[in-house]
C-alpha positions in Angstrom: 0.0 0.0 0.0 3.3 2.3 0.6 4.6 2.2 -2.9 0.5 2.9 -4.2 0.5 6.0 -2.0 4.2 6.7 -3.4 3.5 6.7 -6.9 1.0 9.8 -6.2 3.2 11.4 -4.8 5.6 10.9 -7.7 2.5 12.0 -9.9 2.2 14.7 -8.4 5.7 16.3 -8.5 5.4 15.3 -11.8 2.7 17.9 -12.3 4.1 20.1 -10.6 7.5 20.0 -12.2 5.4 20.1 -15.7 3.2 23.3 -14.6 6.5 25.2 -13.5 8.8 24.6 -16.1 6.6 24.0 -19.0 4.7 27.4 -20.8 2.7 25.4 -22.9 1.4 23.1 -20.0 0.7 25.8 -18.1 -1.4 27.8 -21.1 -3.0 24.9 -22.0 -3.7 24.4 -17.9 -5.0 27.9 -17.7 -7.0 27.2 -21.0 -8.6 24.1 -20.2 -10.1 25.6 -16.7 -11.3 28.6 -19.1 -13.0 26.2 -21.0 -14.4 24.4 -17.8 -15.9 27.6 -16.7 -17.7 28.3 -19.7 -18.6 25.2 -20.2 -20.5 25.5 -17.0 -22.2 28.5 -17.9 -23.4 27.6 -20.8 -25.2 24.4 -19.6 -23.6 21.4 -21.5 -25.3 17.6 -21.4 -23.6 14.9 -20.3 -22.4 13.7 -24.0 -21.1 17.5 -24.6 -19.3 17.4 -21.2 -17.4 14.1 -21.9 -16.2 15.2 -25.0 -15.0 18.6 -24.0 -13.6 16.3 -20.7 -11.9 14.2 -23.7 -10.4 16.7 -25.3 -8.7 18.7 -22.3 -7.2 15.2 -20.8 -5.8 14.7 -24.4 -4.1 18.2 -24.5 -2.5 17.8 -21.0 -1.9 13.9 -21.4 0.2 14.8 -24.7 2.0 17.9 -23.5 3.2 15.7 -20.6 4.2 12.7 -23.1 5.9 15.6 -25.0 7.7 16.6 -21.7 8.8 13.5 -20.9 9.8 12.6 -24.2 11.9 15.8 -24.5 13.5 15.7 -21.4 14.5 11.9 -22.0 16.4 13.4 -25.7 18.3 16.2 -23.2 19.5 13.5 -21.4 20.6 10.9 -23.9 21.6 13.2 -27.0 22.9 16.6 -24.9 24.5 17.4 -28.3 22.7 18.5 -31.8 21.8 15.4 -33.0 19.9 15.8 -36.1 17.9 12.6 -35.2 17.5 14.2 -31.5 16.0 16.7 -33.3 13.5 14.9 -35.4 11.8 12.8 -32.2 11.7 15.9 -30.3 9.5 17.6 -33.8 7.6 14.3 -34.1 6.6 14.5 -30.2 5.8 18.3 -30.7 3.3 17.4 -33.1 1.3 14.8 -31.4 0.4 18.0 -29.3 -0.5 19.7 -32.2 -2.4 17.2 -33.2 -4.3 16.5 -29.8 -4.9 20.6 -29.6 -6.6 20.9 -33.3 -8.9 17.7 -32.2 -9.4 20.2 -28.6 -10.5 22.7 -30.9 -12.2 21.1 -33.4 -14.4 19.9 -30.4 -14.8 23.3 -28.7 -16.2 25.2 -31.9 -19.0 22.1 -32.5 -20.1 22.3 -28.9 -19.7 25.4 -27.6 -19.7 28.4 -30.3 -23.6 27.0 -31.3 -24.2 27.7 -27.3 -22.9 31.1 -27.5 -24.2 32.1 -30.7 -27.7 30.7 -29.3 -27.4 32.5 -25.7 -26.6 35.6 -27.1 
C-alpha cells in the first residue's frame, strides 16, 4: 500500500514540475479551466461534457508525453543530434495534433451555445 501511496506522490511532482517549467502546459492548464468555466455557464449535457472532458485530458496527457519525451532526448543526446532533433519535432506534433482535435471539439459544442445564448 506504501509504494500505491508513493507513486502519487511521484505524480504529483510530476505535475508540478510540468506546470513550473513547461509554458505550454501551463497555457493549456489555464486554457482548459477557461474552457471548464464556460462550459458550465453555458449548460452542456452529459455527452457535450465528456467530449469537451476528452479533449482537455488529451491536450495535457500529450504535453506531458511531450515533456517527458523531450527531457529523455536532453538526457541521452545533450548534443545537436539531427535525429534528436527529429523525435523531439515528431513528439511536438502529437500535441499539435491533440490541440486541433481540442479545438475542433470546442467550436462544434460550444460556439452553437454562445451564438444561441446571445
Amino acid at each position: 500500500m506504501n509504494k500505491f501511496i508513493k507513486g502519487f506522490y511521484f505524480a504529483w511532482k510530476g505535475l508540478v514540475y510540468a506546470f513550473r517549467t513547461q509554458i505550454n502546459f501551463k497555457v493549456e492548464v489555464i486554457a482548459a479551466l477557461f474552457v471548464i468555466a464556460l462550459s458550465y455557464n453555458l449548460d452542456l449535457d452529459t455527452t457535450e461534457w465528456l467530449w469537451i472532458c476528452t479533449a482537455i485530458a488529451v491536450v495535457l496527457i500529450t504535453e506531458l508525453t511531450n515533456t517527458a519525451i523531450e527531457t529523455l532526448v536532453d538526457l541521452v543526446s545533450p548534443e545537436f543530434n539531427p535525429k534528436a532533433g527529429i523525435i523531439k519535432d515528431i513528439s511536438a506534433s502529437v500535441v499539435l495534433i491533440a490541440g486541433l482535435f481540442a479545438l475542433i471539439i470546442a467550436i462544434l459544442i460550444l460556439l452553437p451555445k454562445i451564438f444561441h445564448a446571445a
